[in-house]
Residue frames as qw, qx, qy, qz and C-alpha x, y, z in Angstrom:
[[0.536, -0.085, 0.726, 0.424, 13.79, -10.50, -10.46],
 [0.341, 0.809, 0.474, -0.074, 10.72, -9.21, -12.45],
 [0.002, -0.988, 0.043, 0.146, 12.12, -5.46, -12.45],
 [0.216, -0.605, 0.600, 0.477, 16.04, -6.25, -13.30],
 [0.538, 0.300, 0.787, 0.028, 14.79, -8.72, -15.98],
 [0.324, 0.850, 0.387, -0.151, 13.28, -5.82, -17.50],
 [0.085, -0.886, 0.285, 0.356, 16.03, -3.35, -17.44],
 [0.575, -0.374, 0.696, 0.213, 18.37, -6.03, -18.62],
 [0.533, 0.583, 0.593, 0.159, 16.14, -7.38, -21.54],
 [0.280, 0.921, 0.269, -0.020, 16.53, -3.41, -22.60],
 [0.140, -0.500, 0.603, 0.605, 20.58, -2.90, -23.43],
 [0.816, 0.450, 0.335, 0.139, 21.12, -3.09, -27.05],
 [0.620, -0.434, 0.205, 0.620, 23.57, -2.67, -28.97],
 [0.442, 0.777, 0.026, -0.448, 24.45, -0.24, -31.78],
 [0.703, 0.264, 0.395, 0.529, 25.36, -0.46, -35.58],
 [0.162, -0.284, 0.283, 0.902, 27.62, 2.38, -37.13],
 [0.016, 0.053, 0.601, 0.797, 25.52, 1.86, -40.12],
 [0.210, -0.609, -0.745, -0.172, 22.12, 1.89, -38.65],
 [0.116, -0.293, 0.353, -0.881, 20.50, 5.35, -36.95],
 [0.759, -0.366, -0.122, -0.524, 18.97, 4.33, -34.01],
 [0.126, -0.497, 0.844, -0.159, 19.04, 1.59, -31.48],
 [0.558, -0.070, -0.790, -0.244, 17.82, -2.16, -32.36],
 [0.468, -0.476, 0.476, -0.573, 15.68, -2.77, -29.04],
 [0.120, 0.111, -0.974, 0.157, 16.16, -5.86, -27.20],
 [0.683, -0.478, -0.288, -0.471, 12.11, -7.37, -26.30],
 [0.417, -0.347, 0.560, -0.626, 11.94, -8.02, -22.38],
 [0.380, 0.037, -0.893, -0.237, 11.83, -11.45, -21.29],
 [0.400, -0.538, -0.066, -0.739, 8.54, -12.50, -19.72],
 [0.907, -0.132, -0.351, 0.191, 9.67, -15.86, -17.68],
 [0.644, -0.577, 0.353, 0.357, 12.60, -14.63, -16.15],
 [0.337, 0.754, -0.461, -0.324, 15.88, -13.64, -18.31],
 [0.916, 0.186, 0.288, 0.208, 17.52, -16.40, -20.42],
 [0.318, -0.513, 0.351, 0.716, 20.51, -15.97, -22.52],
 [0.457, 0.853, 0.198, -0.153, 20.05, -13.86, -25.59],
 [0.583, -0.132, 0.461, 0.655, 22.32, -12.86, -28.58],
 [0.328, 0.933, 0.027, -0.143, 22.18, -9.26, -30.32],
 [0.616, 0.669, 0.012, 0.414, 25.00, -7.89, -32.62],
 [0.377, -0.777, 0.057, 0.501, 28.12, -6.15, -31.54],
 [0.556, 0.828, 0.003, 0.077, 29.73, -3.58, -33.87],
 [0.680, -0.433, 0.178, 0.564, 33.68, -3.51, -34.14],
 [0.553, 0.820, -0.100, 0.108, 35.72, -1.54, -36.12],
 [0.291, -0.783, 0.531, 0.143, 39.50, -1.59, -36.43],
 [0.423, 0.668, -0.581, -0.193, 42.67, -3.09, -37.87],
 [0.009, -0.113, 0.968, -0.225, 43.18, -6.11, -35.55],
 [0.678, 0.043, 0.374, -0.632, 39.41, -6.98, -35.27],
 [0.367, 0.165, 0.903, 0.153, 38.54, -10.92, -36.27],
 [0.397, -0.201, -0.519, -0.729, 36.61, -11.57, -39.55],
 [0.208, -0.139, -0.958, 0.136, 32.92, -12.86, -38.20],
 [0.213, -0.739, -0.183, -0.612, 30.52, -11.42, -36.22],
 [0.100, 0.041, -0.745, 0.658, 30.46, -10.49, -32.84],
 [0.321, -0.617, -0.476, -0.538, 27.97, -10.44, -30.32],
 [0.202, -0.426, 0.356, -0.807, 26.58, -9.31, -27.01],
 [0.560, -0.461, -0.565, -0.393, 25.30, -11.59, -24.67],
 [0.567, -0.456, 0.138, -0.672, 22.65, -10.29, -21.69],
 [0.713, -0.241, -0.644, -0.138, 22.73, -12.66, -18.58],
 [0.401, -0.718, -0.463, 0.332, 21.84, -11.55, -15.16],
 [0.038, 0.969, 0.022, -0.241, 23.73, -8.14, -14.56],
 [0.412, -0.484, 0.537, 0.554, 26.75, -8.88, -16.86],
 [0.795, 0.577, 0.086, -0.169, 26.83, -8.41, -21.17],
 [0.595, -0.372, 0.619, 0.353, 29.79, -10.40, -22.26],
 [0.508, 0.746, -0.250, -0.351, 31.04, -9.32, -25.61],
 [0.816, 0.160, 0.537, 0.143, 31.93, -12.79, -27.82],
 [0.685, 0.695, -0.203, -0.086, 34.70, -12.66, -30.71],
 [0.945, -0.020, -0.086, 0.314, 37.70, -14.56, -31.49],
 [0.662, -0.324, -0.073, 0.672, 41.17, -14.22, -30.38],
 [0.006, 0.990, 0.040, 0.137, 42.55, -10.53, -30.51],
 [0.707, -0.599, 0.042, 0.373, 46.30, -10.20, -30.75],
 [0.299, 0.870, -0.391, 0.021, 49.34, -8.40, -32.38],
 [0.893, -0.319, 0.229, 0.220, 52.41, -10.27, -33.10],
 [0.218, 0.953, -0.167, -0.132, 55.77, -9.14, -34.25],
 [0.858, 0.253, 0.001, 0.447, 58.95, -10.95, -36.24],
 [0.681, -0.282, 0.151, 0.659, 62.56, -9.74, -35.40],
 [0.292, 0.080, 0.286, 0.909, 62.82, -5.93, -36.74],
 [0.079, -0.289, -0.482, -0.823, 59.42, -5.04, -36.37],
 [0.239, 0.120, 0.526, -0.807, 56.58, -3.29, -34.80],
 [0.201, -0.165, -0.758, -0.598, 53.30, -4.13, -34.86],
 [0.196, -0.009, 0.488, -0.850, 50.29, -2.59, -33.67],
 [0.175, -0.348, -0.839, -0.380, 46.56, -4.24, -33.88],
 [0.149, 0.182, 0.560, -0.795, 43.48, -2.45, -32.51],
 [0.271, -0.369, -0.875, -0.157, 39.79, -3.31, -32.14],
 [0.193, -0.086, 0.276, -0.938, 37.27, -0.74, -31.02],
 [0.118, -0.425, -0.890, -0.111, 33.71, -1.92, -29.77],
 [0.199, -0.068, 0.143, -0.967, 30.59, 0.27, -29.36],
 [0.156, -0.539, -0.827, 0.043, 27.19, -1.04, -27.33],
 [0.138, -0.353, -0.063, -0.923, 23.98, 1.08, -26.87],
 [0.212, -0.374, -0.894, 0.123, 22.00, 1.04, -24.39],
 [0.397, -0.356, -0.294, -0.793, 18.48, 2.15, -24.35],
 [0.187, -0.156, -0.787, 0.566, 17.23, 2.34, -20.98],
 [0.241, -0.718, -0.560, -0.336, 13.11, 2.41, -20.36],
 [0.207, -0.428, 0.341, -0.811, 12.06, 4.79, -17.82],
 [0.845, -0.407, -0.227, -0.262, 11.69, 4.21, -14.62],
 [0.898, -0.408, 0.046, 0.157, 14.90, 3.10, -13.87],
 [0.071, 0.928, -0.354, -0.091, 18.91, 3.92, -13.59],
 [0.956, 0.190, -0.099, 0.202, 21.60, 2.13, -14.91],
 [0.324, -0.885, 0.325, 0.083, 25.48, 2.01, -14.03],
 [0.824, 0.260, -0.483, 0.143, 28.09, 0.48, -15.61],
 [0.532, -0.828, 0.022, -0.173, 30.64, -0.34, -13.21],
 [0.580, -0.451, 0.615, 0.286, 33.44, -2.91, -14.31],
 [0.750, 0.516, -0.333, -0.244, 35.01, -4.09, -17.24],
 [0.679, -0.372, 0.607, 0.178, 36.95, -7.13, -16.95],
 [0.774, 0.517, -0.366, 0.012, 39.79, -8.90, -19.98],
 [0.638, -0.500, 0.572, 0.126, 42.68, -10.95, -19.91],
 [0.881, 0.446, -0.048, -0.152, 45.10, -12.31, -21.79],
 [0.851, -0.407, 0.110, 0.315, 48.79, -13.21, -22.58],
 [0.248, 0.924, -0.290, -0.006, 52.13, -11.65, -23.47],
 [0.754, -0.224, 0.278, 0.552, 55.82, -13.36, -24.21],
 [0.108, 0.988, -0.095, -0.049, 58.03, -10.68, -24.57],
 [0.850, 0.027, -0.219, 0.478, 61.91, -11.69, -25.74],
 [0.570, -0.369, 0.027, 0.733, 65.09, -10.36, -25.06],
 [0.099, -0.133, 0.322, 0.932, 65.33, -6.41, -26.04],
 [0.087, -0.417, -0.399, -0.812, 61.71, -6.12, -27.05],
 [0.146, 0.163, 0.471, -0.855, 58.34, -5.09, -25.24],
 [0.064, -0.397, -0.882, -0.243, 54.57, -4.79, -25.33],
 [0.184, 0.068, 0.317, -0.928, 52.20, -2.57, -24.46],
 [0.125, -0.437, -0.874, -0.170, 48.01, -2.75, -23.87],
 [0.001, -0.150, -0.217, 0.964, 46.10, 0.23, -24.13],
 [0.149, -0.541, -0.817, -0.132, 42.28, 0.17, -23.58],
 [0.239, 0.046, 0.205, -0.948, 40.06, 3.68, -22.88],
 [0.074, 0.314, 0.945, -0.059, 37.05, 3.49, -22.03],
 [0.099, -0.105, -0.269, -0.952, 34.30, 5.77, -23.65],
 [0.047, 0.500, 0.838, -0.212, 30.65, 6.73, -22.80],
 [0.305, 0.895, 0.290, -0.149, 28.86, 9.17, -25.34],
 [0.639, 0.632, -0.143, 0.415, 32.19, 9.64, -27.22],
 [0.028, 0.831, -0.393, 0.394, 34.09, 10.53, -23.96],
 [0.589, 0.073, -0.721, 0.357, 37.05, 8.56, -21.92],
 [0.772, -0.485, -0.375, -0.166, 35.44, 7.34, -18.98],
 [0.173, -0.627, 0.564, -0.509, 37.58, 8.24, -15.63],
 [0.832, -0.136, -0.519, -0.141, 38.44, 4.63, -14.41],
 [0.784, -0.596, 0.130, -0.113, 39.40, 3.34, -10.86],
 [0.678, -0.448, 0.411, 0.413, 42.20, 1.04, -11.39],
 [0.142, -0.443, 0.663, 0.587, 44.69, 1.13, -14.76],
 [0.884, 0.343, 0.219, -0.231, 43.21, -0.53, -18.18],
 [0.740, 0.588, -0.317, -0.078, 46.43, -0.41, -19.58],
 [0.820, -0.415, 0.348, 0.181, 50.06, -2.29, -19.08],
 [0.166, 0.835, -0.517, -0.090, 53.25, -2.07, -20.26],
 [0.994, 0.044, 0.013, 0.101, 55.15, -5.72, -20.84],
 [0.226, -0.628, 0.716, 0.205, 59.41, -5.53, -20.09],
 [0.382, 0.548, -0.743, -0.044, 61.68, -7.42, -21.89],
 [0.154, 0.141, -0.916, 0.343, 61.51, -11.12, -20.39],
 [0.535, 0.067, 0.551, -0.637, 57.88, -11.25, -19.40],
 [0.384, 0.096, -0.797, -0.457, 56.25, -14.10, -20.49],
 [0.142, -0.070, -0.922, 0.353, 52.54, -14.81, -18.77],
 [0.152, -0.597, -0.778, -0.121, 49.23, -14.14, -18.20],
 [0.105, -0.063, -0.298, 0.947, 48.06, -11.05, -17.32],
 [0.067, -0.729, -0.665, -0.150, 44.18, -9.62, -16.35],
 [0.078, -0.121, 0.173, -0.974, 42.62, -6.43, -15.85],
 [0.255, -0.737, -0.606, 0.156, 39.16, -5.85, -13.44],
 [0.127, 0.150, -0.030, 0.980, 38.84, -1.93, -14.09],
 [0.014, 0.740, 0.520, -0.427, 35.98, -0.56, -11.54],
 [0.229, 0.517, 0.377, 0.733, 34.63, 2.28, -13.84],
 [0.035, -0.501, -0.299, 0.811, 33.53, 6.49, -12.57],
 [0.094, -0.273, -0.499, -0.817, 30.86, 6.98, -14.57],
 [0.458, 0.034, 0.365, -0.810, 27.58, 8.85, -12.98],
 [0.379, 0.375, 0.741, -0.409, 24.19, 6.94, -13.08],
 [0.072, -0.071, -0.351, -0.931, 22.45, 7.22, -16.15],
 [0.347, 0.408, 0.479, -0.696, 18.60, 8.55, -15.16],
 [0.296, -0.236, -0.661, -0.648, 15.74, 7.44, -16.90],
 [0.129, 0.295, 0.702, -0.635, 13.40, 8.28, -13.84],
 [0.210, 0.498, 0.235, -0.808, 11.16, 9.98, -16.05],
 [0.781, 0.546, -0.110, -0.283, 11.94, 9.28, -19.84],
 [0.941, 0.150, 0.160, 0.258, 13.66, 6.49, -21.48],
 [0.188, 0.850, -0.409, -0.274, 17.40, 7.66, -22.67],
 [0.934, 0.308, 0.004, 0.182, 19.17, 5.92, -25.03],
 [0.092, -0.899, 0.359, 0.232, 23.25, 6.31, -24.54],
 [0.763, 0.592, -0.260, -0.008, 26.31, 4.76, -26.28],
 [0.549, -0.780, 0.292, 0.066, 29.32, 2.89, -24.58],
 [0.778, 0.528, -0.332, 0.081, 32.28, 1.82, -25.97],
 [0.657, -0.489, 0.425, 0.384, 36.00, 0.02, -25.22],
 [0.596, 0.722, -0.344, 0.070, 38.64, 1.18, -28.09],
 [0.509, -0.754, 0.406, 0.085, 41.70, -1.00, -27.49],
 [0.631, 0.730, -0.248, -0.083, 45.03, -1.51, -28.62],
 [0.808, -0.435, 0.273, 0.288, 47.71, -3.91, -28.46],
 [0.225, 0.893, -0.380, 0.082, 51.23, -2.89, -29.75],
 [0.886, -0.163, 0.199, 0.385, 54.53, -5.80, -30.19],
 [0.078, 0.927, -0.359, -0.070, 57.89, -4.25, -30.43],
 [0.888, 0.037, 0.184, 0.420, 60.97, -6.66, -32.08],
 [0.412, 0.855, -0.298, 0.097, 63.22, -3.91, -33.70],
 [0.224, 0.673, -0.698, 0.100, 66.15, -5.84, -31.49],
 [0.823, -0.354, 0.354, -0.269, 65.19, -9.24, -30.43],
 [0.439, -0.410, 0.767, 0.227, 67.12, -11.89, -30.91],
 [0.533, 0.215, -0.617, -0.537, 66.48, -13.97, -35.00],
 [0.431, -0.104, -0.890, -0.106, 64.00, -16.50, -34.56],
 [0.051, -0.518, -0.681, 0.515, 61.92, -15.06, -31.88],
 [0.122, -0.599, -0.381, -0.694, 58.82, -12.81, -31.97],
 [0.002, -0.075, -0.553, 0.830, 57.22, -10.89, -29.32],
 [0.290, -0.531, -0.695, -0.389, 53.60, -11.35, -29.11],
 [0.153, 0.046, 0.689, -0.707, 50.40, -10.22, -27.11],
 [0.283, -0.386, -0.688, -0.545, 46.52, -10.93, -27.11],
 [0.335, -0.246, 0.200, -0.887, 43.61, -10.72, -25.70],
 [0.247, 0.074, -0.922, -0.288, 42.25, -13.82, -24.38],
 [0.515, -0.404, -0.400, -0.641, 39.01, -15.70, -23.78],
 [0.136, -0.516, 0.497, -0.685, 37.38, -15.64, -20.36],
 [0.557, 0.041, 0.791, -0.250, 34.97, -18.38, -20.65],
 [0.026, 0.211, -0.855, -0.474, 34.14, -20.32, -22.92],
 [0.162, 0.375, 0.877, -0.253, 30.44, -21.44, -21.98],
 [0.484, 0.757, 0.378, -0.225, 28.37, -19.12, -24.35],
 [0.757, 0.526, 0.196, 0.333, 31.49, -18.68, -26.53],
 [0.551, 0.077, -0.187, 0.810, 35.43, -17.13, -26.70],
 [0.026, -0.978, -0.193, -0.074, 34.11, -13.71, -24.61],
 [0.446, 0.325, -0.097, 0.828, 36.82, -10.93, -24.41],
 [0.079, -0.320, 0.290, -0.899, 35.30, -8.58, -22.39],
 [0.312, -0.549, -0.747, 0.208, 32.77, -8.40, -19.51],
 [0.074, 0.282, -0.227, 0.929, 31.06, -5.54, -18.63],
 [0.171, -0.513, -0.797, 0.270, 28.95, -5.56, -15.37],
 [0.074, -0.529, -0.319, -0.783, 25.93, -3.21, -14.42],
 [0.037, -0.347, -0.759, 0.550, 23.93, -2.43, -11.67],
 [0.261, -0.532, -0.389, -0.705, 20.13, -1.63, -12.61],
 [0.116, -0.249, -0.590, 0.759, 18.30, 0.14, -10.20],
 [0.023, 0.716, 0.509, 0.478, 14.48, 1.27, -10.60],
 [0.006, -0.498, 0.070, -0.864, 13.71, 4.80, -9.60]]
């Protein structure tokens, strides 16, 4: 418990506007829940801040709602890019492994929706197991989730500490150019739990020491 504690205690996350990563201090009790900064950027992102928060092997990224919504004739696209660093001590290897979201989509007659999400590690799209994105027909109107298992290699810090950069860039996209007057065609991203506040994403890990 000691030894994942540690690892854990040592994601942080990055600011655009800061060089460097902000380091997270290792709890010495056992891990507790903690709150660091998350950086967004994009057109659909919520005013506020976000954050990141660290509890057993899962950091659950906290900001309000996230959606795109479009009136009769029009398109409308809203996207929200997040970027976490994590600065891994030596000694030990890290993995992401999953990202998890959900949310909802009411699509009328004649329009559509779409949800496109890449995942990125050191500025490159991440080779994922299952889909991140979806496509919404005409007539859907319901919930929808994604659990994407992730193919990224181990990152090694057997030796020395490395510090690396992940990110989710994603975009949602409402399409009305022929729906009926008086409808809209929405989607969002909604929250997954609510107990440490509205999270949007999960992303799990698996630490391992060397």
């Amino acid at each position: 418990m000691k030894v994942l504690t540690g690892i854990i205690s040592s994601l942080t996350l990055l600011s655009l506007n800061v060089v460097g990563l902000s380091q997270v201090q290792a709890q010495t009790e056992g891990f507790s829940f903690q709150d660091v900064p998350v950086t967004l950027t994009g057109n659909g992102c919520p005013d506020g801040t976000a954050q990141g928060v660290l509890n057993g092997d899962t950091l659950s990224i906290t900001f309000s709602e996230f959606e795109a919504k479009a009136p009769r004739s029009r398109v409308v696209s809203a996207s929200c890019n997040l970027r976490i660093g994590l600065n891994v001590p030596s000694g030990f290897n890290v993995q992401p492994v999953n990202v998890k979201y959900l949310g909802f989509a009411d699509v009328p007659t004649r329009g559509s929706a779409d949800l496109n999400v890449k995942i990125l590690f050191q500025g490159q799209q991440v080779e994922t197991i299952d889909n991140p994105n979806r496509t919404f027909p005409a007539g859907f109107s319901d919930v929808w989730s994604k659990d994407v298992g992730i193919v990224l290699g181990t990152i090694n810090a057997c030796r020395n500490s490395v510090s690396s950069v992940f990110g989710i860039n994603s975009t949602l996209i409402a399409r009305a150019t022929s729906i009926p007057r008086g409808q809209e065609t929405q989607i969002r991203i909604d929250t997954i739990d609510t107990t440490i506040g509205p999270v949007l994403f999960q992303i799990k890990f698996e630490f391992n020491p060397c």
